[in-house]
Structures are given as structure tokens and as C-alpha cells.
N, C-alpha and C positions, 0 to 999 in steps of 0.2 A: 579342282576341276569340276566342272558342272556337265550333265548329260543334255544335250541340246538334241540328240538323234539315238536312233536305233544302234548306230555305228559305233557311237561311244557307249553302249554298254558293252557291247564285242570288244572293241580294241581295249576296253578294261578289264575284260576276265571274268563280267560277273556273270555272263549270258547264258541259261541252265540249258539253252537249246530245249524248251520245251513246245514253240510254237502257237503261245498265245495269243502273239501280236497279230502272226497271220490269221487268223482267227476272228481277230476284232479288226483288222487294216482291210482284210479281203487278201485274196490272191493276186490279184490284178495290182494292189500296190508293193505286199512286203510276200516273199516266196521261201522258204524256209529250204536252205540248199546244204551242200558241202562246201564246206570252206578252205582254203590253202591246209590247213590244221588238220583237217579231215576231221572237223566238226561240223553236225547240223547248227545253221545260223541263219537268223533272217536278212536279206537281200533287200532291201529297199530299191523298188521297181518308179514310185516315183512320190513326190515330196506330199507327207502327211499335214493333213488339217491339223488347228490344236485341238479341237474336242477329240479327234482319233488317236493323237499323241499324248493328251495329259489322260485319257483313258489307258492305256495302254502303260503307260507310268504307274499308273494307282494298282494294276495287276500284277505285272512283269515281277516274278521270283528273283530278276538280278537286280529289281533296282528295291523291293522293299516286304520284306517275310513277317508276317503277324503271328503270334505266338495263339494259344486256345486258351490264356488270359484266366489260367486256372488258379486259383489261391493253394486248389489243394494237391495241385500234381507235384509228384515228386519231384526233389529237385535238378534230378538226372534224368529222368524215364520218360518224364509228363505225365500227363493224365493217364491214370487207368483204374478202368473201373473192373476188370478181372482180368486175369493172366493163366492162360495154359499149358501146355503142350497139347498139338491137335494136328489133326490131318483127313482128309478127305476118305470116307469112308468106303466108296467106290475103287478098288486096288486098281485099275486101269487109270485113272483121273490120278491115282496116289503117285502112280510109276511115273506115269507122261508127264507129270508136274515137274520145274526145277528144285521142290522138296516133298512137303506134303502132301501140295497140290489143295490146298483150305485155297487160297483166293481164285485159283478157278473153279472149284466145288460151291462155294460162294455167288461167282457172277455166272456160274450156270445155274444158280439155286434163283437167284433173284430174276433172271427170266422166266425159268420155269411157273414159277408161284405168281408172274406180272406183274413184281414190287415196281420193275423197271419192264422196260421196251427194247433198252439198248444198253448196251455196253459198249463202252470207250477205252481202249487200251491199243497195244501196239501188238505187232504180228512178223515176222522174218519177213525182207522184202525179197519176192520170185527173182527180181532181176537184178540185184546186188545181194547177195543173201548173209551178209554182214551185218548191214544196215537193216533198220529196221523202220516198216509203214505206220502209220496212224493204222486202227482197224474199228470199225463197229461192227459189234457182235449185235442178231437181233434174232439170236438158236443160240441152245443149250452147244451143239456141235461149232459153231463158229467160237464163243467162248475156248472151248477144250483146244481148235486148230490153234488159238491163237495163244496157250499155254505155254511155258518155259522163259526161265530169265533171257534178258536181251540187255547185257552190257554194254554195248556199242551205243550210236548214234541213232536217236529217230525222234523225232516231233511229235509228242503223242498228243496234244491239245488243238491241232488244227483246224479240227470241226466243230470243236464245243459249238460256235452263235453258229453253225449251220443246222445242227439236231435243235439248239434253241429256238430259232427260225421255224424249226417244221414242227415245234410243239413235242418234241420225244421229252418222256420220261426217262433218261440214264444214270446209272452208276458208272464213275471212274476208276478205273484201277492203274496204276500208275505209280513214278516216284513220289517221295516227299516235296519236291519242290514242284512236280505236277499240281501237287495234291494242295502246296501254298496258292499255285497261282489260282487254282478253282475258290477258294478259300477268299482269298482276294476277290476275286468276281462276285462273290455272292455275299460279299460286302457294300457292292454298287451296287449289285440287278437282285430285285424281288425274285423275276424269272429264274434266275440261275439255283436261285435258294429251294423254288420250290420245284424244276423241273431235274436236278441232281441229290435226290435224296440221299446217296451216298456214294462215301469216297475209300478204297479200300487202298493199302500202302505194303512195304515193306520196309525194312531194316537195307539203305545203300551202300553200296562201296564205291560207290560216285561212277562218272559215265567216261569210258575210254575212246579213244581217237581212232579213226578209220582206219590211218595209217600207222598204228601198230597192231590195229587185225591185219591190214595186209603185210606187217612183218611175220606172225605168226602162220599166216600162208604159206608164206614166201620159206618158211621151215622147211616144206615139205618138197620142197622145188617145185610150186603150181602158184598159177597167178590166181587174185581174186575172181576172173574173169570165166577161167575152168570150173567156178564152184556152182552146183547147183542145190547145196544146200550148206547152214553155216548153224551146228545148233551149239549156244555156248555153257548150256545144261539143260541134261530131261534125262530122261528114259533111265531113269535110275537115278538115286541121289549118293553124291550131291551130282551125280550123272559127270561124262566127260565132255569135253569141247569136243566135237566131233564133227567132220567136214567128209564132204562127198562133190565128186565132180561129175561132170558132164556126163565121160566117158568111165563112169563108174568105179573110178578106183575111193575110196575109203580111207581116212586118216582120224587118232584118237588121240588125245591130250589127258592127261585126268587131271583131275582138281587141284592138286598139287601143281603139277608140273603146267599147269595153261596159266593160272594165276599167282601162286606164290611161290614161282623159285626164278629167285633173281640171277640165275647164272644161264636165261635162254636170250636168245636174240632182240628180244620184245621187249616190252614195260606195259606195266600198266598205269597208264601218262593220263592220269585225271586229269580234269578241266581243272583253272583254278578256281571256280566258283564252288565245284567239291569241295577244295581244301582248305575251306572259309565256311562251311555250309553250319549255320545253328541247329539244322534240323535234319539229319540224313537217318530219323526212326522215326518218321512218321507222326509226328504230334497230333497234326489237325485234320489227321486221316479218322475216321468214324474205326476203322479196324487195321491195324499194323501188323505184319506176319514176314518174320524172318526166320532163321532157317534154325532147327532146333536141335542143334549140334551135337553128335555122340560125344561125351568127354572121358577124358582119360588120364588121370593126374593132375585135373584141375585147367585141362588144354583141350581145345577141340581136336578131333582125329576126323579126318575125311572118307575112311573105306565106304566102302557101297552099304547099303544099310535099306532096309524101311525107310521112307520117308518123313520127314517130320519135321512141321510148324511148330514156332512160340504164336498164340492166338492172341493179341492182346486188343480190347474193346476199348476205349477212350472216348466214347459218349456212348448215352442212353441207346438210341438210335443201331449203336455200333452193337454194342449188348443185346439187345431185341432181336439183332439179325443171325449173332452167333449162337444165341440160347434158342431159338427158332429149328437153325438148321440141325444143330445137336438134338433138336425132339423130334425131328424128322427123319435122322439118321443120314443126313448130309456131311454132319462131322463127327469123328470121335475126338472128345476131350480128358484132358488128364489136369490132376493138380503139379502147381508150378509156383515158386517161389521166387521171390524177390532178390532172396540171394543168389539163387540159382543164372536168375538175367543178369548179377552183375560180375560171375563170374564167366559165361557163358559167351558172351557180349562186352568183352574188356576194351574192344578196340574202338567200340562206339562209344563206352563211359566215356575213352579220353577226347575225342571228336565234338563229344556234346561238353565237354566240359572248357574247350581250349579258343572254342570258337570267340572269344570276347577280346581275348589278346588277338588272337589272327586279325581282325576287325581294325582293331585298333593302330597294329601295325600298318595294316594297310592305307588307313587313314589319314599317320603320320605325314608319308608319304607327296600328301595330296592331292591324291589321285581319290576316283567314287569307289564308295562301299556300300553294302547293304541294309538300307536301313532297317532296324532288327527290334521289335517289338514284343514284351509279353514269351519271353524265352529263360524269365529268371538268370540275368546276368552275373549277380551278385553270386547268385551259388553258384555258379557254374566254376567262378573263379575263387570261391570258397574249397569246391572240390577237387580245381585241378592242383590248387598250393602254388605260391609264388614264384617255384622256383619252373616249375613247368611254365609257367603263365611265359616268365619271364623267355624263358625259352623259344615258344612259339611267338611270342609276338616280334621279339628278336630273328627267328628265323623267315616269317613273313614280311616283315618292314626289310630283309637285305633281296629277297628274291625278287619286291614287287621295286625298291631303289633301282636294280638292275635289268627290268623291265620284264624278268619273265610272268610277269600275269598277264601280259600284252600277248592279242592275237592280232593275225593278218586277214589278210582280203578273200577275194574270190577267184583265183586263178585256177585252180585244180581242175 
């Protein structure tokens, strides 16, 4: 099957829902909406030129992921050029953060100092507060508003050629597959290379459907519509999903019970471009920072804690910014081992290591896949062993045979 439109990356599953196309199409052609799915997905508004469509191919995170082409990155990890434990030195920034709080302590460090002008990231949306807005921070304070993970649905790449347009200096902070498609751009545009000095990331668990937040609502007997606020972690780590309506009443989840316990109403129903993703730790991010987990017989535990980031640097650039901040007393850093990430971080080893059969399976099929570059395939499937391999691509070629990597329209 070949991609001819925007449509067929959607109805194939590969679509990260990041909003780049709108981006580079304009708003006036492709609009980045909810979809039947209750995913963000672009809307083509009306029929694209080829230079805006074979652009938009050469970026787009579902149709093709460039690896950071490193000889010497590990063969699981990728590139790193040092490894922490760290967190935001400010206990206000540490608390309101969904752990440490390093990448908002970071993109309020980088305006403050003028490394950047802006910041690009996403923000809980006022009138769905589920869903989440594109946001530019251009204050240390708008950074911080805009802090705390956002599981759900939102387009955080909407405006990149709009700040390009106006000449802003920005840092991204965003997914892995955000952070591919920026990565991508600034493989085409000089501009992009040097008006996004950098890109900061974290560790995914891939992005959930609208409509199993509104089953998780719907728990409490309130519709999404009561809600006037929706936060899926902060104020505390790893913090709880915590909702508030209109009319003030208060409901709390905790980490356990919002995300990992499969006996509540919900799921958490990744996209299937998640569960294919080469890259959900951030490779081609300048800084990676995921959550830096208490352990306890060799297993994470979730109680409430101090906050705390793994800081992981992965170019020069990335290094410069977090050895800067650490002298400035914008971060505290700790020593952190290599074994420590991969006991710590077990669910990502298998993610990054399975992705080559998933690929492959899907391929079988006939249907598009990701074209995957500079991701060390060979060890990945070195490390995951045949018989996993066998596994995953086995379980991917029967899901995608019976069509569930296939999404629908726009009716919602």
C-alpha cells in the first residue's frame, strides 16, 4: 500500500498526532482535530500541492524516524554523553513538576539566561481540560503554568514555521516523536537548525485516547463537560490524576490505580504508532528526562516521594545546558549508572529492543510502516533474542492482518 494523502497515514496507525503537517500545510488546509478515536489527527481542509505534500512526507514521525546516526551509542540507550539522577533545585518547580521538574527548571532556565525567546511545548486545554493545547512560553511563569505530564491528546508542533516566520529563537520540549519530527525539519531548513537550538524529551508510555479519559470520568459519575480542571500528574510525584469540576467537587486517582491497574473501567489504549515506536526515550532529543523511580527489590514503587529525574545529555549541546544549569544551581545532580537505567527502565529495554519485528510484522501485511533509520536494528534484535522477536512480530502481523492498527474518520 502506498501513502498518497494525509488520510492514509491515519487509517494506517502510523499518525503520532503531533501536528506538523499543520504546521507546514497552514490551518486553512489540514486542522488538527479529534477524531472518531478521540485522537488528535489532521483534517485535510482542501487538496495539497506536491511540494507541500512531499515536504510534509520527508518530516511527518508516521511516515519516516531518523536515528542520531551514532556509532558509539549504546546499543539500547543511544547516545549519552552523561547520565544522572537530578531535579529541579527550586522545591516549588520540584513539587508542581510531574517528577523532578529538570525540564521545566531547564525551559525556564533557557529564557531566563535568552539562550531561547520561546518555548514550545503543550499546556492543559481551559475548555476541554483532558485534552491538551499547543503553548508558547515567552516567561519563566508561563514555562512553570505549562508544567506536568499530559498523557492524552494534543498537537504540540502546530506552530513551529509560525515562530519560524517571526524569526523566534525556541526550545522544544515535547515527545520523542515530537522531537523526530523537529529533527526531521532541520534536516531540510538551515532555519529550523538554527532558530531551534534545542530539543528536550522524555522517557513515553505512548499517548491515550480521549475516550478512555472520558471513561475514567465517567468513574466518578461526571461528564467531561463538568470538568474544569484535568491534571494527569503534578503536585507531588509521581502526583495523582486529579480532577475538579465546575461546581467544585474534587476527585483523585493515584498512580497506581489511574494507570496500572487493569481491573478499572478504562485502559490505557495507545495509538498503534506507540506500539511500533523505535524511539519512545528520546534519542534525538539534546536532553531525555524520565522519571527516576524509587526501587524496591529491583521494581519501581510509586508512593509519594521527593521528586526525581534520570538527566540524560545526548549531545554536546545537551551537556553545555545541563552542566550550566547544575553551576547555576538550577539543577541538583547525582551519580547514576548504566545498570541502574536498565533495571530501572526494564519496560523501555523491551520497547526499544522489539521494535524491528513489530515493523516487520506490520510490513508483512502490506500495509505502510515506518521508515526507520540509524536506530541499530541488528542489536536491538540481538538484545531482545529470537524468541521475543518471534513473538512480537507474530503478535503484530495478527493485530494489524485483522485490522486493528486501522483508525476512522471524523465524526465525533
Amino acid at each position: 500500500m502506498k501513502i498518497s494523502n494525509l488520510n492514509d497515514i491515519v487509517e494506517a496507525g502510523l499518525c503520532a498526532g503531533c501536528g506538523i503537517c499543520e504546521s507546514i500545510a497552514g490551518r486553512e488546509a489540514v486542522e488538527m482535530k479529534l477524531s472518531t478515536d478521540g485522537r488528535i489527527r489532521p483534517l485535510g481542509k482542501m487538496a495539497l500541492d506536491s511540494p507541500t505534500f512531499d515536504q510534509i512526507m520527508q518530516v511527518c514521525p508516521g511516515v519516516t524516524v531518523k536515528g542520531p546516526q551514532d556509532k558509539s551509542a549504546h546499543p539500547v540507550w543511544g547516545p549519552i554523553v552523561s547520565l544522572h539522577r537530578g531535579w529541579a533545585c527550586d522545591d516549588k518547580t520540584r513539587f508542581h513538576a510531574a517528577a523532578g521538574g529538570t525540564l521545566t527548571a531547564l525551559g525556564m532556565y533557557l529564557i531566563r539566561t535568552g539562550k531561547v525567546d520561546s518555548v514550545l511545548h503543550i499546556k492543559a486545554s481551559s475548555e476541554n481540560p483532558p485534552l491538551s493545547n499547543v503553548w508558547v512560553s515567552t516567561t519563566e511563569q508561563e514555562v512553570y503554568d505549562g508544567a506536568q505530564s499530559r498523557y492524552g491528546p494534543g498537537a504540540s508542533l502546530t506552530k513551529v514555521h509560525e515562530l519560524l516566520e517571526e524569526g523566534r529563537t525556541f526550545a522544544v520540549i515535547g515527545k520523542p516523536c515530537d522531537i523526530n519530527a523537529i529533527r526531521n525539519l532541520q534536516q531540510t531548513s538551515e532555519r529550523a537548525k538554527k532558530q531551534i537550538p534545542y530539543c528536550l524529551s522524555i522517557f513515553c508510555g505512548g499517548t491515550m485516547s480521549l475516550n478512555s479519559l472520558d471513561a475514567m470520568v465517567g468513574h466518578f459519575n461526571i461528564t467531561p463537560e463538568e470538568l474544569s480542571l484535568y491534571r494527569y500528574r503534578g503536585e507531588g510525584w509521581p502526583g495523582t490524576a486529579h480532577m475538579e469540576t465546575r461546581d467544585g467537587r474534587e476527585f483523585d486517582l493515584t498512580y497506581e490505580q489511574a494507570w496500572l491497574d487493569d481491573q478499572v473501567p478504562w485502559k490505557y489504549d495507545l495509538q498503534f504508532r506507540c506500539k511500533i515506536c523505535p524511539d519512545a526515550i528520546g534519542e534525538t532529543a539534546d536532553v531525555s528526562c524520565p522519571d527516576g523511580w524509587v526501587m524496591k527489590d529491583g521494581k519501581p514503587v510509586y508512593e509519594e516521594a521527593p521528586g526525581v529525574n534520570l538527566v540524560i545529555t545526548r549531545t554536546r549541546a545537551g551537556e553545555e545546558l545541563v552542566r550550566a544549569a547544575e553551576s547555576e544551581k538550577v539543577l541538583t545532580l547525582e551519580a547514576f549508572s548504566m545498570a541502574q537505567l536498565d533495571e530501572m527502565h526494564d519496560d523501555h529495554r523491551d520497547r526499544k529492543t522489539h521494535w524491528p519485528a513489530r515493523m516487520l510484522g506490520l510490513r508483512l501485511t502490506g500495509q505502510p510502516a515506518v521508515k526507520v533509520n540509524g536506530y541499530r536494528m541488528v542489536s536491538a534484535i540481538l538484545a531482545a533474542g529470537l524468541f521475543y522477536s518471534l513473538k512480537s512480530f507474530w503478535g503484530t502481523f495478527r493485530r494489524a492482518r485483522k485490522g486493528l492498527n486501522r483508525e476512522s474518520g471524523f465524526s465525533r
